[in-house]
N, C-alpha and C positions, 0 to 999 in steps of 0.2 A: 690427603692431597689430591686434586684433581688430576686428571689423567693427561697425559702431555697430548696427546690426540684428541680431547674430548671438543675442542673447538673445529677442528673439520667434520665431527660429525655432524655438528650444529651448521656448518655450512653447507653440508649437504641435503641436510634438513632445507635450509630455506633455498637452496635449488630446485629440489623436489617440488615444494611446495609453492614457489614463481611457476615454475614447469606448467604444473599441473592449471592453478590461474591462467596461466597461457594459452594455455589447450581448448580451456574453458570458453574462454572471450571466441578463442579463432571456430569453435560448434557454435558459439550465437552468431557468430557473423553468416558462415556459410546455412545458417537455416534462418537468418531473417524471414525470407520469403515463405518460409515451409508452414502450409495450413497447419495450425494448433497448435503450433512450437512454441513452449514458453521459455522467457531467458533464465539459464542454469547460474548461478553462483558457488564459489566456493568457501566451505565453512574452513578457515584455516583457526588452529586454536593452540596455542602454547605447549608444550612437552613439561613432563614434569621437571621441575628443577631439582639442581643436584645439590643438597645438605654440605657444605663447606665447615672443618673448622676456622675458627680465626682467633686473634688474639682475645679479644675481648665478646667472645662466642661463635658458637654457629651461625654462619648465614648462609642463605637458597643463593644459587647461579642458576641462572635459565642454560636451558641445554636444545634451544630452538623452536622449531614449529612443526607439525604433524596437520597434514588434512584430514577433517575429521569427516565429511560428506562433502556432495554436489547434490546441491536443492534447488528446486524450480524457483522461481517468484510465478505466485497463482495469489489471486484475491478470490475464495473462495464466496463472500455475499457476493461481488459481481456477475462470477458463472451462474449463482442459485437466482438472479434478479434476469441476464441474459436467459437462461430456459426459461423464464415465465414466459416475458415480454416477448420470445421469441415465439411460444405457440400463440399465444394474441395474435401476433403479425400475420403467422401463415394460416389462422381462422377468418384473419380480416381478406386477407387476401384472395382466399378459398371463395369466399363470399361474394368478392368486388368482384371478381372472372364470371360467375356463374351472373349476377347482374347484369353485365355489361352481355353478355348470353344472352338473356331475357328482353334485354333492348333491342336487338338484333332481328332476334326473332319478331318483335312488333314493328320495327322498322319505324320511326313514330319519331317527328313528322317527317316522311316522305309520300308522296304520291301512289306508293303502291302499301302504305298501309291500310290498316284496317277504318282507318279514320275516314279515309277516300272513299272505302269503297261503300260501308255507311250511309257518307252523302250522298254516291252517286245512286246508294237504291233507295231514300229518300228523293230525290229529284223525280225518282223513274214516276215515284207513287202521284207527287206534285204534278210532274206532267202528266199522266193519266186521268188526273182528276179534271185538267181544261179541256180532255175530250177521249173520253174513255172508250167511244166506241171505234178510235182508230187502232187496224192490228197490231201497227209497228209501236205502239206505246206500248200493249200487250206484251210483246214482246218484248222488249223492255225490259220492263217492270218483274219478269217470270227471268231472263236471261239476270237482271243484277241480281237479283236472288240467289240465284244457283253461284254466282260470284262469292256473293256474302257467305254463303254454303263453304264455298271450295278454301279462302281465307280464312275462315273461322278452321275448319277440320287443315287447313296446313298448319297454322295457330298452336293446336292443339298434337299434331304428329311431332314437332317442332321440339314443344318443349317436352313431350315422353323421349325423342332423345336427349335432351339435357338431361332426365333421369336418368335414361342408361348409360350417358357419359359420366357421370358422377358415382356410378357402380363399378365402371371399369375403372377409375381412378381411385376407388377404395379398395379394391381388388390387388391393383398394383402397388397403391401402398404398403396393405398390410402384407404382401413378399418383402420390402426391401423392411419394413418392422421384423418381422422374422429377421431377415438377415441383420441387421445391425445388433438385435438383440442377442444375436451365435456370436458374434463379432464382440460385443462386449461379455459375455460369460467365460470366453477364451482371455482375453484380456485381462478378467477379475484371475480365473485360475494362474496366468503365469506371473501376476503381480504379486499374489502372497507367494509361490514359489521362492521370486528373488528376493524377495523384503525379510522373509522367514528365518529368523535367527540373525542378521546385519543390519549392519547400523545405515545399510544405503538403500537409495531410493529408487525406484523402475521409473527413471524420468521419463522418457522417450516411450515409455508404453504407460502412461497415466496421461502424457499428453493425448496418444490416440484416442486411449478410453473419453477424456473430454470432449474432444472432439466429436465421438458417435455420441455420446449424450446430448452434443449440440443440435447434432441431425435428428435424434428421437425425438426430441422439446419438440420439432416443426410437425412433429406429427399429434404429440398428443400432450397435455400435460403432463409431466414427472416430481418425481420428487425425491430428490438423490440424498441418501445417507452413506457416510463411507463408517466403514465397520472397522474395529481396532485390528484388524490382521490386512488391510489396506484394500479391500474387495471394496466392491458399489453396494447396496441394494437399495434398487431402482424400485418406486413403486407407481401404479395410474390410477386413481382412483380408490386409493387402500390397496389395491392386490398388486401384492408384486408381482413385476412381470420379470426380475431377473436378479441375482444376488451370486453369492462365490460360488453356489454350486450348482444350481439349476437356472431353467428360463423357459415363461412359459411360449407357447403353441399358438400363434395367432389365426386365424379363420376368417370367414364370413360368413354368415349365415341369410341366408334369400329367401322371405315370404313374400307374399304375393299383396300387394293394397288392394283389401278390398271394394274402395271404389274405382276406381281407374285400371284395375288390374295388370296394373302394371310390377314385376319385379322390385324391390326394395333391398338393397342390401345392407347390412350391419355388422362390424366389427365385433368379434366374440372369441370367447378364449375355448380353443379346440377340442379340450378333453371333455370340461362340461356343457359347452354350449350358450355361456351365459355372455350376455352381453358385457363389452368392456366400456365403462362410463370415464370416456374420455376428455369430459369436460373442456378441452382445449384444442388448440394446434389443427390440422388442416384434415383431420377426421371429424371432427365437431364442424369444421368449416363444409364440408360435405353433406351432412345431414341439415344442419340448416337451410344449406343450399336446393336440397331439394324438397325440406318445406317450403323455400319459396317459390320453387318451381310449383305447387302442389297447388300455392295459394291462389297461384295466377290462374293455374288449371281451374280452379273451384271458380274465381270471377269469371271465366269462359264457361262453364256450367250457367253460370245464374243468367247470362245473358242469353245464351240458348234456353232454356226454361224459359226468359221471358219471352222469347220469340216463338216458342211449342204453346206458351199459354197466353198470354195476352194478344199477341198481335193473330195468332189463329182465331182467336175467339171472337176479336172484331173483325178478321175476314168472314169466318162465318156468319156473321150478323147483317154483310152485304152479302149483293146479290149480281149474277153474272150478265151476258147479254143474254144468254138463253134462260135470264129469269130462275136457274136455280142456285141453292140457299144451303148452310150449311157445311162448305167444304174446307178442309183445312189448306192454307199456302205451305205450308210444312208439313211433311209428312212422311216417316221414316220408309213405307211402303214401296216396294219397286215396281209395281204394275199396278197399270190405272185400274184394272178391277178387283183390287181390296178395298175394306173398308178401310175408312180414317180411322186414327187414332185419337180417343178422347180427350183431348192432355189438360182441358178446363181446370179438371179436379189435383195437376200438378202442383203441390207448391213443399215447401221446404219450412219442416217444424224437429225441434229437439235435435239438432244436429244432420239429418236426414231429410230426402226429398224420397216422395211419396206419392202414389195417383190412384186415382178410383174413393178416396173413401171421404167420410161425409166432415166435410170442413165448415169450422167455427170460425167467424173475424169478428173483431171489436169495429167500431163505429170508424174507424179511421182504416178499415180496410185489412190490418194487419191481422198477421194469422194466431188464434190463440189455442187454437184445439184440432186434432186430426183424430178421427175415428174409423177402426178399419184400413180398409186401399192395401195398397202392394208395394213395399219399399222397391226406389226405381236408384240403382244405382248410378253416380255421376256420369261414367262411360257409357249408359245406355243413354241418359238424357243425348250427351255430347254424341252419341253416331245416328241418334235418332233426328239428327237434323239434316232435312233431304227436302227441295224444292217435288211439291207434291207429283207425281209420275203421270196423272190425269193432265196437267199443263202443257204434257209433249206429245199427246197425240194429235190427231186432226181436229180442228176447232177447238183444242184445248185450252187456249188461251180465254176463249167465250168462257170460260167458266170461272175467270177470278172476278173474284167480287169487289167492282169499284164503284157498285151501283148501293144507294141507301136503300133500295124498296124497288118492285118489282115495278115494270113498265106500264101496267094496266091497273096500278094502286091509283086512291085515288090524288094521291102526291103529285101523280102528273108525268112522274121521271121518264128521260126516254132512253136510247138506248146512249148519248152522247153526257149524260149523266153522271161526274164522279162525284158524288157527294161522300162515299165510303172509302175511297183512295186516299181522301184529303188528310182523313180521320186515321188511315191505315201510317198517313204519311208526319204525321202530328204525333205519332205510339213511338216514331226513331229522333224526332227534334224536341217536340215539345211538351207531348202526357207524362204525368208521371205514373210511375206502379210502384204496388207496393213488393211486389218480383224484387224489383229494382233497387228496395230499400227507400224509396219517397223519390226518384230521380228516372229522368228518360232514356232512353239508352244510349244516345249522344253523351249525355253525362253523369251516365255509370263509367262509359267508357272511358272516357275525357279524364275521371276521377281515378281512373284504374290508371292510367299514363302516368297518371302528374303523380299519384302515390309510388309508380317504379320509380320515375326519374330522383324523386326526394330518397327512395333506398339508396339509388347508386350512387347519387351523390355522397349521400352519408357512408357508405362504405366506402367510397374512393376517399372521403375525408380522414377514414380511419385509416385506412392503409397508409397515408403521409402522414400522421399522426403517429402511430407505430411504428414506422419508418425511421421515425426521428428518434425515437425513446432506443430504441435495438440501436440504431446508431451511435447514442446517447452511451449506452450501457455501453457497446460493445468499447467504445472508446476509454472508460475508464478499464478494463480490464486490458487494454494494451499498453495502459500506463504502469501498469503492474507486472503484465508478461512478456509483453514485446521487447521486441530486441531496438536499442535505442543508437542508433549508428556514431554518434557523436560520444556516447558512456564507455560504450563498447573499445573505441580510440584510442579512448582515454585511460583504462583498465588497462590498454594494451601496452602502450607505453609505460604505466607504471609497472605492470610486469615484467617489462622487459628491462626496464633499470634494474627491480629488483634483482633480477638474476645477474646483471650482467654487475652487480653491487657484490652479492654472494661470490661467484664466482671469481672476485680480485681482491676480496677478502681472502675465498681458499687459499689464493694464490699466495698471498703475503702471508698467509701461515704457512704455507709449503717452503718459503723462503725462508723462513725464521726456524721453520723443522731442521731445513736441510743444512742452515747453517748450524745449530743445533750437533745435530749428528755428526756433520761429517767434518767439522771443525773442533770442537770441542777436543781438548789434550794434542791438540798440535802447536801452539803457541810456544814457542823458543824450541823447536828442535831443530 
């Protein structure tokens, strides 16, 4: 026979278990807002029932309800698709800042870019050529030089600090890497802790741990496996960098670029040294970054080169007022009595630029063979560009060569004569070289602009493109986690009937007990 009490336990069962639903709803309310909060549910599930005889057999009564857990709602492919697309984002984004950097720095098209100033030492040469033997063109022509000089080496100062901003921003990365990485290994330990031997869940610290898993993806690509004792192990590139019980040691390690000698820095794991192949997220957006800063550096190489070798070479080939021959308009040298530098024999084969040794070209001028010479590193080409030191003493302007042929040839030239300016002034508008790649340095440059402007756009395109996909993802996984204000309402009202259903059921078996007891064998006394 069942037990004259067995029904209030049953209601106290489903008190408990409203309660507890109740409690549940009113923690997703007050953490709506709370970064990484996912919404908890309760598993409520049946009590065993109690075996009854009866007339025509046994039969089961339920004997109420029992909570059996509180479980997150988490869409686990939506988190594993949010860490992809989320290092994407902060690689695009890494990329589009340092671009929009590089724009900057060329300043293109304004008035004080490089484009102007170009022109204005083309014009100087144009003017010199309709009357060469005036000073003030002279001057001129020597003074927008030293311009084009000062532009090009700010150019170049310019973006070697975008490298070493892109250093110190990998620097500070990989501290808060470390630190999130401590922050999730504490995390994996105190979650098999609680999990270890019960049936319940470390919700509110599995939430965090997603959370820094969110913040790691921006850094680098991950690849998260949870292991059957509820721990992460997190892996980049194949190596783990963090699991239940260790995590490794992030670093940097600093060589020097051999052409530009500039610092370089690279993310590597501290004990061995090796680099860590981040494939993704705003490390990878760093390193790109400053290949493309590098790239840009190399086309301000090739254009100084063409100005150390070609446009020297037809200086040299005119002739000054004082009739001599010979002298370079560039020249690294700081005092007018050194010799020139030969830079004729400069040019760029096999990945490398090179001077002094005895060079091969095909019929179309390109370079097919270097023999010998002395590898010239990009940073010497680039400081090697200095308006010659001969221009700035007294009568030093007499010595650039706007003249084709000396005064007393029999050409006739006198000293009013710019036949060689014209020529000087046609190597920045209109000659092509093969320096240059078949293009004049007007539109080397021209093509160097229009190639950044087409980067940044393409990466500003990526960034709203990724923008929207992170947006995209992040949206279903709050269909899943988030706290839904109107479900939530709704849960709560049913909970609270529930209880307050429970609790006038107790009641009417407490009246049915109490008459029970304390009535029972008092009728006719």
């Amino acid at each position: 026979m069942r037990s004259t009490f067995g029904g209030l336990n049953t209601m106290v069962r489903g008190l408990y278990g409203n309660q507890v639903s109740l409690d549940t709803v009113g923690n997703n309310i007050t953490n709506a807002a709370t970064p990484g909060y996912s919404r908890q549910t309760v598993n409520l599930t049946t009590t065993k029932p109690q075996t009854m005889p009866g007339v025509y057999g046994d039969f089961k009564i339920g004997t109420g309800v029992d909570v059996d857990s509180v479980v997150r709602a988490r869409d686990t492919f939506a988190d594993r698709q949010y860490w992809k697309e989320n290092s994407n984002l902060n690689k695009s984004t890494t990329q589009q800042y340092t671009l929009s950097k590089i724009e900057s720095v060329f300043q293109e098209p304004t008035d004080t870019g490089l484009q102007t100033v170009i022109s204005q030492f083309y014009k100087s040469w144009q003017t010199l050529s309709t009357n060469a033997g005036e000073y003030s063109n002279r001057v001129v022509a020597r003074d927008t030089g030293k311009q084009l000089v000062n532009s090009m080496n700010h150019i170049k100062t310019q973006l070697d600090d975008l490298v070493a901003d892109n250093n110190t921003q990998l620097s500070l990365q990989k501290d808060m890497i470390n630190q999130t990485l401590d922050q999730i290994l504490s995390l994996n330990k105190q979650i098999v802790t609680l999990e270890a031997g019960s049936n319940g869940w470390a919700n509110d610290l599995r939430d965090q741990r997603d959370l820094l898993v969110d913040k790691l993806s921006g850094y680098m690509k991950v690849d998260v496996t949870e292991l059957s004792n509820g721990s992460y192990s997190i892996t980049c590139g194949g190596t783990t960098i963090v699991d239940g019980n260790s995590r490794l040691e992030m670093d940097v390690s600093v060589h020097t670029d051999p052409e530009y000698n500039i610092p370089i820095y690279t993310l590597v794991e501290k004990s061995t040294g090796i680099a860590m192949d981040v494939k993704d997220g705003s490390v990878k957006g760093i390193y790109d970054s400053v290949d493309n800063v590098k790239n840009y550096l190399d086309q301000m190489t090739t254009m100084t080169a063409f100005l150390l070798n070609d446009f020297n070479d037809q200086h040299k080939a005119g002739v000054g007022l004082n009739d001599e021959t010979g002298i370079n308009f560039f020249d690294p040298k700081t005092t007018a009595a050194g010799a020139d530098t030969d830079f004729s024999t400069l040019v760029y084969f096999n990945g490398q630029w090179s001077i002094g040794g005895t060079v091969t070209r095909d019929t179309d001028g390109n370079v097919t063979n270097v023999v010998g010479g002395t590898h010239m590193t990009k940073v010497d080409i680039l400081n090697s560009l200095k308006v010659n030191a001969e221009f700035d003493e007294t009568g030093g302007t007499d010595k650039i060569a706007a003249k084709a042929s000396k005064s007393t040839d029999a050409n006739g030239e006198n000293t009013a004569s710019g036949a060689n300016a014209s020529l000087l002034g046609d190597l920045l508008q209109v000659t092509t070289s093969t320096t240059l790649g078949g293009k004049s340095m007007t539109g080397y440059y021209t093509g160097m602009i229009g190639q950044l402007g087409i980067q940044a756009q393409e990466a500003e395109r990526n960034v709203t493109n990724q923008e929207t996909i992170v947006s995209q993802v992040e949206g279903w996984r709050q269909q899943v986690c988030g706290v839904n204000w109107d479900e939530e309402l709704s849960n709560m009202i049913k909970f609270n009937k529930g209880y307050s259903a429970c609790s006038r059921c107790l009641t009417t078996m407490d009246e049915m007990l109490d008459k029970l007891i304390n009535s029972t064998g008092t009728v006719g006394r």
